[in-house]
PDBQT receptor file of N, H, CA, C and O in Angstrom, charges set to zero:
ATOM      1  N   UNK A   1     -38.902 -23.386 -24.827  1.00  0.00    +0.000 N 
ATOM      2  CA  UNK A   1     -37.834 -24.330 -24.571  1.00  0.00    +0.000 C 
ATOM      3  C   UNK A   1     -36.467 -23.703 -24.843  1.00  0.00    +0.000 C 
ATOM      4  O   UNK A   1     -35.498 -23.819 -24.092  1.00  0.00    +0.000 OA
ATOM      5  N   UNK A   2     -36.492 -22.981 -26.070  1.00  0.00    +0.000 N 
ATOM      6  H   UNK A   2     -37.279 -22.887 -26.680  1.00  0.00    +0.000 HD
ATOM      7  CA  UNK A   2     -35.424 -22.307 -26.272  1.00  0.00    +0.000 C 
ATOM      8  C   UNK A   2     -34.637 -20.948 -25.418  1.00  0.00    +0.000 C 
ATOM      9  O   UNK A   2     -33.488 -20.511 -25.485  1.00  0.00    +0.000 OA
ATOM     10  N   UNK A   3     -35.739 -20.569 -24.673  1.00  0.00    +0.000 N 
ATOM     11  H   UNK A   3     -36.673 -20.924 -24.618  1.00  0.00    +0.000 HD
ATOM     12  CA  UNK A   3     -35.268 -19.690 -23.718  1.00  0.00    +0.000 C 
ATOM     13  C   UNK A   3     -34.755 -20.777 -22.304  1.00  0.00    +0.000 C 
ATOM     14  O   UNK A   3     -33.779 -20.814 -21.554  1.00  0.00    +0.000 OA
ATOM     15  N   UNK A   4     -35.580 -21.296 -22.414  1.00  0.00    +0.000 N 
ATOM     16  H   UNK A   4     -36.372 -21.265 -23.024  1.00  0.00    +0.000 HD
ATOM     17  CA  UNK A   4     -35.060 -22.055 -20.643  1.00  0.00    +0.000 C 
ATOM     18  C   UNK A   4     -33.947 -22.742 -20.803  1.00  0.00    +0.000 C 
ATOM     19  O   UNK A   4     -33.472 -23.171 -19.752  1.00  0.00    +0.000 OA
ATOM     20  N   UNK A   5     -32.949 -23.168 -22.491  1.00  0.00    +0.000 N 
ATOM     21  H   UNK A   5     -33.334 -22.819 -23.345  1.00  0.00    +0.000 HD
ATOM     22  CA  UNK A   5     -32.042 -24.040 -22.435  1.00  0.00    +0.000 C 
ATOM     23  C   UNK A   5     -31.128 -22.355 -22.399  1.00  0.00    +0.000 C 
ATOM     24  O   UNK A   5     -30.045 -22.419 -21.818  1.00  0.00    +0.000 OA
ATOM     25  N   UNK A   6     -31.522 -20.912 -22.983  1.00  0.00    +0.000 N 
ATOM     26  H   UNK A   6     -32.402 -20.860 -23.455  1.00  0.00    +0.000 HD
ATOM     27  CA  UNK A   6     -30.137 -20.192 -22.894  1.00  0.00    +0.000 C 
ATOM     28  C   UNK A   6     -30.621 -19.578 -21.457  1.00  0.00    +0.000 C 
ATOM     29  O   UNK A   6     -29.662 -19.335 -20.725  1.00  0.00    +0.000 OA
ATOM     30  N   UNK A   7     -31.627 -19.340 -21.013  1.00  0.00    +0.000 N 
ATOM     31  H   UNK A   7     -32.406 -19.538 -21.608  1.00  0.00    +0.000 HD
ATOM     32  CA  UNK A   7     -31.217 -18.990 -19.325  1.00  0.00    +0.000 C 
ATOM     33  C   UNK A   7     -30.451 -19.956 -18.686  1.00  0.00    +0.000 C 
ATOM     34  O   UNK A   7     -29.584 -19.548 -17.913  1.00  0.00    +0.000 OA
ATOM     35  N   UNK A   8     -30.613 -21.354 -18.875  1.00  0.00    +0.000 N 
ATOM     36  H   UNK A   8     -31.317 -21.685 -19.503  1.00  0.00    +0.000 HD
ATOM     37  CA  UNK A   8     -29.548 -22.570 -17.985  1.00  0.00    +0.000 C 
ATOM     38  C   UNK A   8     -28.331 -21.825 -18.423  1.00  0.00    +0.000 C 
ATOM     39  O   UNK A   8     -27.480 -21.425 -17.629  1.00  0.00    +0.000 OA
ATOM     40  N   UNK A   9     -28.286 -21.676 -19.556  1.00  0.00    +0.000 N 
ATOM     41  H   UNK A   9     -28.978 -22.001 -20.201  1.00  0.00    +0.000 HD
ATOM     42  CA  UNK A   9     -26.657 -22.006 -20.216  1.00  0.00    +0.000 C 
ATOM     43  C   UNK A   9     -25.592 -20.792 -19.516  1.00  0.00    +0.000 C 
ATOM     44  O   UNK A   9     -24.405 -20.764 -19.194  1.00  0.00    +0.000 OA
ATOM     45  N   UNK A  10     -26.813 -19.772 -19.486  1.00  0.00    +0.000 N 
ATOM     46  H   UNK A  10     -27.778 -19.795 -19.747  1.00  0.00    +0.000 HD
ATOM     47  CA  UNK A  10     -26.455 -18.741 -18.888  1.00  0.00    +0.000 C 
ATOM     48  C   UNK A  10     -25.939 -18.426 -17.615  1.00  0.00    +0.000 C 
ATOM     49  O   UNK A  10     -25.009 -17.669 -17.336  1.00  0.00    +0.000 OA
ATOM     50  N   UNK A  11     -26.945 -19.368 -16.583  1.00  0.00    +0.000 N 
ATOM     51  H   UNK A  11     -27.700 -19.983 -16.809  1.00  0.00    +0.000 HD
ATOM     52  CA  UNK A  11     -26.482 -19.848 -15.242  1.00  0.00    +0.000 C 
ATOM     53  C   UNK A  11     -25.145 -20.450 -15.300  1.00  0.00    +0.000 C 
ATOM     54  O   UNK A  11     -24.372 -19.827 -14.571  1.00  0.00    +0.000 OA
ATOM     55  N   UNK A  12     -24.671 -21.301 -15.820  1.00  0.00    +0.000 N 
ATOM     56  H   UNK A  12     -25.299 -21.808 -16.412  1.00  0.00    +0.000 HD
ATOM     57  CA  UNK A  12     -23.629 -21.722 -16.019  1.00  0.00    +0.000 C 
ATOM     58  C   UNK A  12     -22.293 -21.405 -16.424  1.00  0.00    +0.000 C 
ATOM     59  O   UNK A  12     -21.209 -21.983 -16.336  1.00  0.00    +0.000 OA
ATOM     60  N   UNK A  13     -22.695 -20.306 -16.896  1.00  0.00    +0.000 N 
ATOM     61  H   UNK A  13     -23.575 -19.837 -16.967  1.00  0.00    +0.000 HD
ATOM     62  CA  UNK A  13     -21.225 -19.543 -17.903  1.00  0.00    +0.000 C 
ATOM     63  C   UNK A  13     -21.188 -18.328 -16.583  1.00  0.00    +0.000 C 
ATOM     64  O   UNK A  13     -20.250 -18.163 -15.802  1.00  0.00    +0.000 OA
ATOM     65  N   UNK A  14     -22.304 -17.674 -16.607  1.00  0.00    +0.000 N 
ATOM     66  H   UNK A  14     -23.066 -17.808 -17.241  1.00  0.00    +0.000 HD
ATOM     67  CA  UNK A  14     -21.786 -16.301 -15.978  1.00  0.00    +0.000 C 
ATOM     68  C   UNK A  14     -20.987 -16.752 -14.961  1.00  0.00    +0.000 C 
ATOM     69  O   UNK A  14     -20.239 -15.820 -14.668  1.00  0.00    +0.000 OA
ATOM     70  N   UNK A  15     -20.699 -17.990 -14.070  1.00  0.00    +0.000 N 
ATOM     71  H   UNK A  15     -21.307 -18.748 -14.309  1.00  0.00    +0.000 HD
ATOM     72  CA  UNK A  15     -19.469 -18.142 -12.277  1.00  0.00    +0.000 C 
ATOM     73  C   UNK A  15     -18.411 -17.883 -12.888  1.00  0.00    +0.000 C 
ATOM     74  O   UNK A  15     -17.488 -17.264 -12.358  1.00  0.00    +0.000 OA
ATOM     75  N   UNK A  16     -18.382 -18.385 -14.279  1.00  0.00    +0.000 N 
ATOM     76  H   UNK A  16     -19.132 -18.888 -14.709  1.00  0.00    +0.000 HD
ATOM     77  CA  UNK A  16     -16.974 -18.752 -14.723  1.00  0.00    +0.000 C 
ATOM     78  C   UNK A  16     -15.851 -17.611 -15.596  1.00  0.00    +0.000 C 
ATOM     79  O   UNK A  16     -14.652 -17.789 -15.809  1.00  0.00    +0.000 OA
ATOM     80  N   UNK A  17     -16.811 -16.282 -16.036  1.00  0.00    +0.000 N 
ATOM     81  H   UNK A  17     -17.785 -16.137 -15.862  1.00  0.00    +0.000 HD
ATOM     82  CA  UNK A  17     -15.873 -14.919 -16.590  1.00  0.00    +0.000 C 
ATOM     83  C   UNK A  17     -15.400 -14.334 -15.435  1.00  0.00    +0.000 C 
ATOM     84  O   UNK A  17     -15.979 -14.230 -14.353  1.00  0.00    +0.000 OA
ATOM     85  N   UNK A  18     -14.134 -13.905 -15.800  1.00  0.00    +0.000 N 
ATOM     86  H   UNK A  18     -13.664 -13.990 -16.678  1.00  0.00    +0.000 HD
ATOM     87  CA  UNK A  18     -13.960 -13.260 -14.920  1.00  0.00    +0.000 C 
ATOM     88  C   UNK A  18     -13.888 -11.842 -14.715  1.00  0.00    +0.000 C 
ATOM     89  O   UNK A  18     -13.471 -11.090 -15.596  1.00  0.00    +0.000 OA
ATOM     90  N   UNK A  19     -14.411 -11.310 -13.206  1.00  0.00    +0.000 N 
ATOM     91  H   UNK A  19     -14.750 -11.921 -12.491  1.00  0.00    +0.000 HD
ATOM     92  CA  UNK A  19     -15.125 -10.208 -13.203  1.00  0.00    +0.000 C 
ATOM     93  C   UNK A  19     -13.782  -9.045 -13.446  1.00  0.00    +0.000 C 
ATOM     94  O   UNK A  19     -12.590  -9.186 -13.171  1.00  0.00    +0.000 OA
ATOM     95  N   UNK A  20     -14.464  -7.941 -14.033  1.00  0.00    +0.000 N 
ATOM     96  H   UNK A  20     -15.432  -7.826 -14.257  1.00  0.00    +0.000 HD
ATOM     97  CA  UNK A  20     -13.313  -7.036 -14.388  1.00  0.00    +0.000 C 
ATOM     98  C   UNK A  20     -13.014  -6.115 -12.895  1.00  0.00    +0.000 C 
ATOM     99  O   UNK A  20     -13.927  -5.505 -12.338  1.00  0.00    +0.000 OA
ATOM    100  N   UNK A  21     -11.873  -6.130 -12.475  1.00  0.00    +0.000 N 
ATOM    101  H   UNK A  21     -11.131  -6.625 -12.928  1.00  0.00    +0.000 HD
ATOM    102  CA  UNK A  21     -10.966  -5.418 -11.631  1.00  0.00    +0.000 C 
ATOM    103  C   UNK A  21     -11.383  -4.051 -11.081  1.00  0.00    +0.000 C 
ATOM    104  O   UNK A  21     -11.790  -3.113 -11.767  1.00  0.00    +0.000 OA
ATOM    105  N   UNK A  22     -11.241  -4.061  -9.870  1.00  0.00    +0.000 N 
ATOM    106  H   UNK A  22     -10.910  -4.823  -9.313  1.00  0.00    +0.000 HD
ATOM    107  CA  UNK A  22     -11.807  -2.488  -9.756  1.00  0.00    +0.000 C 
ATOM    108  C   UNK A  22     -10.393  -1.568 -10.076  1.00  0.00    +0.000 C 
ATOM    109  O   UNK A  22      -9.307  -2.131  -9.935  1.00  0.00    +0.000 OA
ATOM    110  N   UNK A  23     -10.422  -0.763 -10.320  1.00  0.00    +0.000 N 
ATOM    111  H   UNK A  23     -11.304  -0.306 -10.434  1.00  0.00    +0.000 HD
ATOM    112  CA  UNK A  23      -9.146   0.278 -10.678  1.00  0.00    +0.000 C 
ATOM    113  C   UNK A  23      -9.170   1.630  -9.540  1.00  0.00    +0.000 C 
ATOM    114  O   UNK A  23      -8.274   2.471  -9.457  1.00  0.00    +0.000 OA
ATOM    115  N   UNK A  24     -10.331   1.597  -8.773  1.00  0.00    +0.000 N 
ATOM    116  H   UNK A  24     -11.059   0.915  -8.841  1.00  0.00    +0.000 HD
ATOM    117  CA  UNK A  24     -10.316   2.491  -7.962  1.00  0.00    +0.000 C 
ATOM    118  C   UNK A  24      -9.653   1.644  -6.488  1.00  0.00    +0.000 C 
ATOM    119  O   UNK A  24      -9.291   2.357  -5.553  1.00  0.00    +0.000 OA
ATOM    120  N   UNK A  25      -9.565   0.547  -6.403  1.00  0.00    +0.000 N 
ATOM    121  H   UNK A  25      -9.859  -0.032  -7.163  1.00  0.00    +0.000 HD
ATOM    122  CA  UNK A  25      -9.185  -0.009  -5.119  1.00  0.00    +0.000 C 
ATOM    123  C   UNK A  25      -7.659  -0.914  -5.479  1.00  0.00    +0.000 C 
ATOM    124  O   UNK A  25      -7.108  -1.824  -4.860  1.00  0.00    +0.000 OA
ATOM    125  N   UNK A  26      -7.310  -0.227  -6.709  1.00  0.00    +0.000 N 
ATOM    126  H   UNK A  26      -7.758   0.513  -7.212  1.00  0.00    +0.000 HD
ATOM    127  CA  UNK A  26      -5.804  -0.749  -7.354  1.00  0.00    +0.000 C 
ATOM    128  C   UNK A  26      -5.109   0.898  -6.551  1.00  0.00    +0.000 C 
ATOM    129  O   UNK A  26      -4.291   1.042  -5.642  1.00  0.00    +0.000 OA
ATOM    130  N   UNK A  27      -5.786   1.798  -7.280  1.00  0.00    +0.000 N 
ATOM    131  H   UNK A  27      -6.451   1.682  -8.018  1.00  0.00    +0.000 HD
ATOM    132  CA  UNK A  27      -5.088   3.341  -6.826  1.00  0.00    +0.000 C 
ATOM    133  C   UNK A  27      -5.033   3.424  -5.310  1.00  0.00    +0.000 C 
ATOM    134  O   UNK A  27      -3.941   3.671  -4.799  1.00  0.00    +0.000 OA
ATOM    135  N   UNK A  28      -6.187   3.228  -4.476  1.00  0.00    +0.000 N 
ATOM    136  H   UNK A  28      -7.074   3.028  -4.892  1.00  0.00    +0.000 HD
ATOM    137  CA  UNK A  28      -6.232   3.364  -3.354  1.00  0.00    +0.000 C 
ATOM    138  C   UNK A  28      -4.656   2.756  -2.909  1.00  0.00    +0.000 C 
ATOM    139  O   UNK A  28      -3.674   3.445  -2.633  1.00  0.00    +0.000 OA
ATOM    140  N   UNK A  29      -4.727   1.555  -2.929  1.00  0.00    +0.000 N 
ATOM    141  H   UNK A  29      -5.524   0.995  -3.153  1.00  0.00    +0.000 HD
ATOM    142  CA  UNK A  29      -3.632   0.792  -2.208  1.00  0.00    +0.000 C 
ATOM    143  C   UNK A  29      -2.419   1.406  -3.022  1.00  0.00    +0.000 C 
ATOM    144  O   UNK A  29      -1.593   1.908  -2.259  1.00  0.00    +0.000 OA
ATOM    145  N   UNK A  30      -2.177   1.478  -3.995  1.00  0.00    +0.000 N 
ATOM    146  H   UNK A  30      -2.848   1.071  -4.615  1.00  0.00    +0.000 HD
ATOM    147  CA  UNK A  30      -0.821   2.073  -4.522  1.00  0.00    +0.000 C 
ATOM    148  C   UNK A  30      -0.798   3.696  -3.487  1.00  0.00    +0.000 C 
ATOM    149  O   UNK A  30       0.289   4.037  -3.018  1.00  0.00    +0.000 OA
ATOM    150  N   UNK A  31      -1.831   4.420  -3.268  1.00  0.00    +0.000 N 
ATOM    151  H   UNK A  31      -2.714   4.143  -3.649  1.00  0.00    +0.000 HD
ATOM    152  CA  UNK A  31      -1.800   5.568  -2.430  1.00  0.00    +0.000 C 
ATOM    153  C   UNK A  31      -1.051   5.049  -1.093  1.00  0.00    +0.000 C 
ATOM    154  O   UNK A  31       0.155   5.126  -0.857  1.00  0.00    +0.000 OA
ATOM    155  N   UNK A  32      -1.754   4.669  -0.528  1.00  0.00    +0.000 N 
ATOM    156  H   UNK A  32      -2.733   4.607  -0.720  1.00  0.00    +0.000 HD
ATOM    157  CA  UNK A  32      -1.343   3.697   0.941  1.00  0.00    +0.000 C 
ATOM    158  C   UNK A  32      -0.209   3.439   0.832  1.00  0.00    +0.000 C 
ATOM    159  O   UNK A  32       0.462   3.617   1.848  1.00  0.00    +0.000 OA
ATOM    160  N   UNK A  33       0.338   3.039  -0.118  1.00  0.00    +0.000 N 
ATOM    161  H   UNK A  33      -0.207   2.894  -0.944  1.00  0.00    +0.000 HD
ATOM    162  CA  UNK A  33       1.408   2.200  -0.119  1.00  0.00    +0.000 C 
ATOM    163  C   UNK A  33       3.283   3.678  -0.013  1.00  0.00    +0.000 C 
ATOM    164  O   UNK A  33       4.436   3.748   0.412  1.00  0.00    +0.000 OA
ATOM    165  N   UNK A  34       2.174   4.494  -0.802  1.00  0.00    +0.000 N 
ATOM    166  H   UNK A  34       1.237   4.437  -1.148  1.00  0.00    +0.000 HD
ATOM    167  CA  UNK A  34       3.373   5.780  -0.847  1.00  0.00    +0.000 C 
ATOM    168  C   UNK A  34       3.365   6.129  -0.136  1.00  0.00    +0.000 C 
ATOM    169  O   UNK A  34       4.356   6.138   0.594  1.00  0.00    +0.000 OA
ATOM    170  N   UNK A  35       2.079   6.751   0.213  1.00  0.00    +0.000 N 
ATOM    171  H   UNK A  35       1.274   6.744  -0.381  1.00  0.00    +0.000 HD
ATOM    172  CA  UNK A  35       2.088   7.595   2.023  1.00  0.00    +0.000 C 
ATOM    173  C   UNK A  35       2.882   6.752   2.949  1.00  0.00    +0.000 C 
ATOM    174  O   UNK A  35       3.732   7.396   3.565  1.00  0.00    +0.000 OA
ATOM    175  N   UNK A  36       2.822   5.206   3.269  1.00  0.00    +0.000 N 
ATOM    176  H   UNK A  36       2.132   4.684   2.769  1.00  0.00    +0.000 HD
ATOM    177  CA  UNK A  36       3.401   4.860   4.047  1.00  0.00    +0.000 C 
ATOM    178  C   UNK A  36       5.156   4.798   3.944  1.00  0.00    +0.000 C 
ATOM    179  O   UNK A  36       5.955   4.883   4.877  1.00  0.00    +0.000 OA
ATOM    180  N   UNK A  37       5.403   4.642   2.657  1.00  0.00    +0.000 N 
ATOM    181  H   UNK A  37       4.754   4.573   1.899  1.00  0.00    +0.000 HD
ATOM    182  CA  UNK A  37       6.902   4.792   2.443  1.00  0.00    +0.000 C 
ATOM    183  C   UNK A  37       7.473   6.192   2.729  1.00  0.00    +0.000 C 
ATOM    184  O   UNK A  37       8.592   6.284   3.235  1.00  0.00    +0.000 OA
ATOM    185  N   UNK A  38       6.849   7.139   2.467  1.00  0.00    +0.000 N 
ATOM    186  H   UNK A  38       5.940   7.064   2.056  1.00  0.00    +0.000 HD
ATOM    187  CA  UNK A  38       7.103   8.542   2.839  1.00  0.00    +0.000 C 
ATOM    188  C   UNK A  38       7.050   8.609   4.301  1.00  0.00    +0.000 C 
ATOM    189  O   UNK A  38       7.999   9.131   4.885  1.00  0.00    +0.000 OA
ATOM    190  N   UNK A  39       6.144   8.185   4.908  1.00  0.00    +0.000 N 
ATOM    191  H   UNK A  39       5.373   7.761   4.433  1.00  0.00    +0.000 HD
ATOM    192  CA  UNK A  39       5.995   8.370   6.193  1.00  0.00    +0.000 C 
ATOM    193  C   UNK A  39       7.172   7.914   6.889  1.00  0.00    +0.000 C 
ATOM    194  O   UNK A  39       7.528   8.625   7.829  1.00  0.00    +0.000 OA
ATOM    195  N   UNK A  40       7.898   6.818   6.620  1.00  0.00    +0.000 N 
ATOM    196  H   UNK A  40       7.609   6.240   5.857  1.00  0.00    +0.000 HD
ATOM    197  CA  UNK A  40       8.901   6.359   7.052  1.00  0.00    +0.000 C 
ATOM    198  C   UNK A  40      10.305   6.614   6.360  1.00  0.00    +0.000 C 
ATOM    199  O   UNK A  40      11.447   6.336   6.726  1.00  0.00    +0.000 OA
ATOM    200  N   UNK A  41       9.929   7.095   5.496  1.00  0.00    +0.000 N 
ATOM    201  H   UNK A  41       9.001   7.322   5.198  1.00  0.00    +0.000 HD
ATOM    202  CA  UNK A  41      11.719   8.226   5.097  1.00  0.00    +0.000 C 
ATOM    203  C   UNK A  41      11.642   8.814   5.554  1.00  0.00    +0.000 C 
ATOM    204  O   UNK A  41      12.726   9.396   5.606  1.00  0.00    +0.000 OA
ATOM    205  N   UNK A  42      10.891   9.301   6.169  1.00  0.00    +0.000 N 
ATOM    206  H   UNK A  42      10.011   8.828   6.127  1.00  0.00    +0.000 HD
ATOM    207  CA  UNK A  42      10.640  11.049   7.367  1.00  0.00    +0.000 C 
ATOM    208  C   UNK A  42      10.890  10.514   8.814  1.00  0.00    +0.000 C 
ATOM    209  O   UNK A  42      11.649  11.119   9.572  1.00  0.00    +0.000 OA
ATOM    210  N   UNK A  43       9.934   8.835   9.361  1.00  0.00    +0.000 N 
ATOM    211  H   UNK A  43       9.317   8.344   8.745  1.00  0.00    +0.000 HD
ATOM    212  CA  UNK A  43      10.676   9.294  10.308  1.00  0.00    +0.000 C 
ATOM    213  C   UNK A  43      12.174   8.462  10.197  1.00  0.00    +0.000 C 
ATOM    214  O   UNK A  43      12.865   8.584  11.209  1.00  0.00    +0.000 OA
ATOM    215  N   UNK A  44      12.696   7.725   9.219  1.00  0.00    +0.000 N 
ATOM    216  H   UNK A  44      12.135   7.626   8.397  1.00  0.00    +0.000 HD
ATOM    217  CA  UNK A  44      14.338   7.268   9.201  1.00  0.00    +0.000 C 
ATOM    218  C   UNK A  44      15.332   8.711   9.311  1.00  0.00    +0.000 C 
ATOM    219  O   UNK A  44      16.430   8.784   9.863  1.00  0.00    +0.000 OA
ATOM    220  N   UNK A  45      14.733   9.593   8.748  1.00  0.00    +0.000 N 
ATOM    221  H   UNK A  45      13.841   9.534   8.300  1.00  0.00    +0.000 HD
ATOM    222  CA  UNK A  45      15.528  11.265   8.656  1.00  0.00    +0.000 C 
ATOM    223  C   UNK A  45      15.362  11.588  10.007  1.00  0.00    +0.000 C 
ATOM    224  O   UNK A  45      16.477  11.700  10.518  1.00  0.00    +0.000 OA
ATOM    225  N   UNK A  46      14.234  11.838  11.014  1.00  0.00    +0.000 N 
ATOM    226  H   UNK A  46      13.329  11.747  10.599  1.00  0.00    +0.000 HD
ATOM    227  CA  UNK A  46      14.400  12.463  11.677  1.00  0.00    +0.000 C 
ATOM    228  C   UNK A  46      15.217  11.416  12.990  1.00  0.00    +0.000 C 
ATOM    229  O   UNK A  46      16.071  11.853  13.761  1.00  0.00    +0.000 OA
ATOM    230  N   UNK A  47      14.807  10.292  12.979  1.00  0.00    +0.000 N 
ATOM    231  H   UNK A  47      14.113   9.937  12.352  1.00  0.00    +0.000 HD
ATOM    232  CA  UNK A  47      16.023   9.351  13.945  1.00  0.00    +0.000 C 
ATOM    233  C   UNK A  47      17.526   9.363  13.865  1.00  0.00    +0.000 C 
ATOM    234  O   UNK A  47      18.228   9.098  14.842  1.00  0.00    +0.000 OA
ATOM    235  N   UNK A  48      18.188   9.796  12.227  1.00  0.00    +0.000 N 
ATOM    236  H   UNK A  48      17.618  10.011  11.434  1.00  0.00    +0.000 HD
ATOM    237  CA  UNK A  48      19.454   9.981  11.705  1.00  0.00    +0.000 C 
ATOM    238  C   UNK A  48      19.569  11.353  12.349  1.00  0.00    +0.000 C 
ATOM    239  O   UNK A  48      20.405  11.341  13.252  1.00  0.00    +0.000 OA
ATOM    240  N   UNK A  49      19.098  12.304  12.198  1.00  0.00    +0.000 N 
ATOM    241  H   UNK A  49      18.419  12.314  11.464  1.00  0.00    +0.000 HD
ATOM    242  CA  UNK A  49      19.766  13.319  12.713  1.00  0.00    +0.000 C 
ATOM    243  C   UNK A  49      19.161  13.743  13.980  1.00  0.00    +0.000 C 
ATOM    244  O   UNK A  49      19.224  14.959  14.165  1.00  0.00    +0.000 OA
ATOM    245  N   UNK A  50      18.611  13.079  14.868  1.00  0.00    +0.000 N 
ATOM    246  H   UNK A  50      18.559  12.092  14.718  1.00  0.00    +0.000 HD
ATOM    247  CA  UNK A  50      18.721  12.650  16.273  1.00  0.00    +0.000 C 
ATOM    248  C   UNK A  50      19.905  12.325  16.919  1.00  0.00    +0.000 C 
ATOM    249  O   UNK A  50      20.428  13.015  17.795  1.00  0.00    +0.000 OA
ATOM    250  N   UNK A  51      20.417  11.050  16.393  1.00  0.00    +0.000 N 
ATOM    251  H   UNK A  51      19.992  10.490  15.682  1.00  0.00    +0.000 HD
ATOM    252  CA  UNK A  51      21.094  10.261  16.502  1.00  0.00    +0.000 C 
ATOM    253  C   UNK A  51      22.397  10.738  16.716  1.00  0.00    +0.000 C 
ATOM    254  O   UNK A  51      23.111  10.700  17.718  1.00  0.00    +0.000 OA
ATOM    255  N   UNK A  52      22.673  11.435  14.991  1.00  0.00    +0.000 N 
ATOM    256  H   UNK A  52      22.094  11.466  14.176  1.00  0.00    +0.000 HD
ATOM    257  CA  UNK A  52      23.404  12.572  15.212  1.00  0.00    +0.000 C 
ATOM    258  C   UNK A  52      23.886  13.561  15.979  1.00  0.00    +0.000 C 
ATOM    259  O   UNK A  52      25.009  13.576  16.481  1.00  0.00    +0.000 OA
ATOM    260  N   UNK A  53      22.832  14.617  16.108  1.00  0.00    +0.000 N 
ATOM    261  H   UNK A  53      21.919  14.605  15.700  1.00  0.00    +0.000 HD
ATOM    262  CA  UNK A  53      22.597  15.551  16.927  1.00  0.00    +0.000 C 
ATOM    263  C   UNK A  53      23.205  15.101  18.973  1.00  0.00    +0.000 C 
ATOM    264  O   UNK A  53      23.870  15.670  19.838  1.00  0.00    +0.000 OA
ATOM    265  N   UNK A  54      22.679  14.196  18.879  1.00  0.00    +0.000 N 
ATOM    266  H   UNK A  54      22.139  13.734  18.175  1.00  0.00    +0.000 HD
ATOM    267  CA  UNK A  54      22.710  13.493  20.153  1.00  0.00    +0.000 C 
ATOM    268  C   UNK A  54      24.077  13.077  20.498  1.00  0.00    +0.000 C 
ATOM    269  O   UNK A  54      24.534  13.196  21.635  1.00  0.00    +0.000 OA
ATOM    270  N   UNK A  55      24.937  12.426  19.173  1.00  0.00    +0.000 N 
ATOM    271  H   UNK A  55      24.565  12.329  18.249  1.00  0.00    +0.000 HD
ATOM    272  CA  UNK A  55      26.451  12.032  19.363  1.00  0.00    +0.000 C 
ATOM    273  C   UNK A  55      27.189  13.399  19.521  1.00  0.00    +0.000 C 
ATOM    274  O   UNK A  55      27.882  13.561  20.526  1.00  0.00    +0.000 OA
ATOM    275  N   UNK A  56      27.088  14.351  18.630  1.00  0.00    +0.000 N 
ATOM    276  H   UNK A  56      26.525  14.220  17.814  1.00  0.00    +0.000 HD
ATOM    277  CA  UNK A  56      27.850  15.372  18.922  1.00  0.00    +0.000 C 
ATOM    278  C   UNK A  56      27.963  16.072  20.340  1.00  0.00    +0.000 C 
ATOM    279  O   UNK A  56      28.977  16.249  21.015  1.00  0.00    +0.000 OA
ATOM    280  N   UNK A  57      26.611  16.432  20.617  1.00  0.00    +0.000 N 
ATOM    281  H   UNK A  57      25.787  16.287  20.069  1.00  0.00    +0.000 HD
ATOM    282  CA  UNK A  57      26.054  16.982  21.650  1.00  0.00    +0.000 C 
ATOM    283  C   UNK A  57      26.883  15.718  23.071  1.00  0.00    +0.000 C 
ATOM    284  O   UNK A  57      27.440  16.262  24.024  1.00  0.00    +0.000 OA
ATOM    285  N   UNK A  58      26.858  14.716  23.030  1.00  0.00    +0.000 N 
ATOM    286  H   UNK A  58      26.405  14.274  22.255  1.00  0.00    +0.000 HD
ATOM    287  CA  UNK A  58      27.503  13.706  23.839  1.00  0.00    +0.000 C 
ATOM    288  C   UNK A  58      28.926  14.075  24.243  1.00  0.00    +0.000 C 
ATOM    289  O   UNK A  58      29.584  13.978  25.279  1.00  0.00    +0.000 OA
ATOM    290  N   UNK A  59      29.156  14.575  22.909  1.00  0.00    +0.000 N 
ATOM    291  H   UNK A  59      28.621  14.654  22.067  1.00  0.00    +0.000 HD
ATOM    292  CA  UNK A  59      31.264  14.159  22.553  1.00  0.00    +0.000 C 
ATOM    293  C   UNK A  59      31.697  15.582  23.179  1.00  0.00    +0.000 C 
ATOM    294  O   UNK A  59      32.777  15.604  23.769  1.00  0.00    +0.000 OA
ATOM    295  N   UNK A  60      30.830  16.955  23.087  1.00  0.00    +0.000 N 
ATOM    296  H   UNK A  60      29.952  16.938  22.608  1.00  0.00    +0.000 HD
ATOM    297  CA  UNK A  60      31.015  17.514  23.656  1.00  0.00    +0.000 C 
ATOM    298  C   UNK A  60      31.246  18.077  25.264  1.00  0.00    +0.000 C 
ATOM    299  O   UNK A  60      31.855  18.980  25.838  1.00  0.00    +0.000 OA
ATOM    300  N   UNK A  61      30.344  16.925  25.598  1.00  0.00    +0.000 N 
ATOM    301  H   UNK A  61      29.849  16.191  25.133  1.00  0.00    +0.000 HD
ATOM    302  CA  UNK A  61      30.104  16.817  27.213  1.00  0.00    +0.000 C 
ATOM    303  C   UNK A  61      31.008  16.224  27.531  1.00  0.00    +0.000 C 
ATOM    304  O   UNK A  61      31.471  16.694  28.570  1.00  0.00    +0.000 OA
ATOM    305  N   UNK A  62      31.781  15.022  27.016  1.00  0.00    +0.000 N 
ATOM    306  H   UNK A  62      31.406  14.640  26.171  1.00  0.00    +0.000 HD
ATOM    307  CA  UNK A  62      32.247  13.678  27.655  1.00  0.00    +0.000 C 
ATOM    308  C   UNK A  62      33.961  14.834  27.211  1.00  0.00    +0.000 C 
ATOM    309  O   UNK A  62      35.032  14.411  27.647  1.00  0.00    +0.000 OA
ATOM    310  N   UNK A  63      33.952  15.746  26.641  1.00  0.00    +0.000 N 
ATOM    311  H   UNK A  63      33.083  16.089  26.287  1.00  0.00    +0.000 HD
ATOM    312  CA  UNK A  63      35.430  16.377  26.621  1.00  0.00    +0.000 C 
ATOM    313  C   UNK A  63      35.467  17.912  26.637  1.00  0.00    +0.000 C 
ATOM    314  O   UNK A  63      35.692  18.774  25.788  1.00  0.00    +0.000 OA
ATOM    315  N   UNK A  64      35.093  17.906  28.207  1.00  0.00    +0.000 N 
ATOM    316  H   UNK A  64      34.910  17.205  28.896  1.00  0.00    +0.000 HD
ATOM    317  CA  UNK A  64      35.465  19.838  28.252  1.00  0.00    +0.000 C 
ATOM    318  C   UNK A  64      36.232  20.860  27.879  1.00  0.00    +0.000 C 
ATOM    319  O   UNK A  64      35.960  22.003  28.248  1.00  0.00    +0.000 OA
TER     320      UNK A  64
């Protein structure tokens, strides 16, 4: 009897802790999250000096 009232009790408690965090799928996404910010300072740099490149290259044409 005493086992079947702590297996119930048991059923009952274990839904309710809460489960501990994975730390490998915390890093992952913090990874993701840099690569993608890097990825896009690289390409904001290379559109700026496009952009650049492109005005000068313009100003030169438009005044012989």
């Amino acid at each position: 009897m005493t086992r079947l009232l702590a297996l119930s009790l048991g059923w009952l408690i274990a839904p309710t802790r809460p489960r501990p965090d994975s730390e490998r799928g915390l890093s992952q996404s913090t990874e993701v999250a840099i690569l993608l910010g890097a990825a896009a300072a690289v390409a904001i740099v290379i559109m700026v000096f496009i952009k650049t490149y492109v005005s000068h290259r313009l100003g030169e044409v438009q005044n012989p």
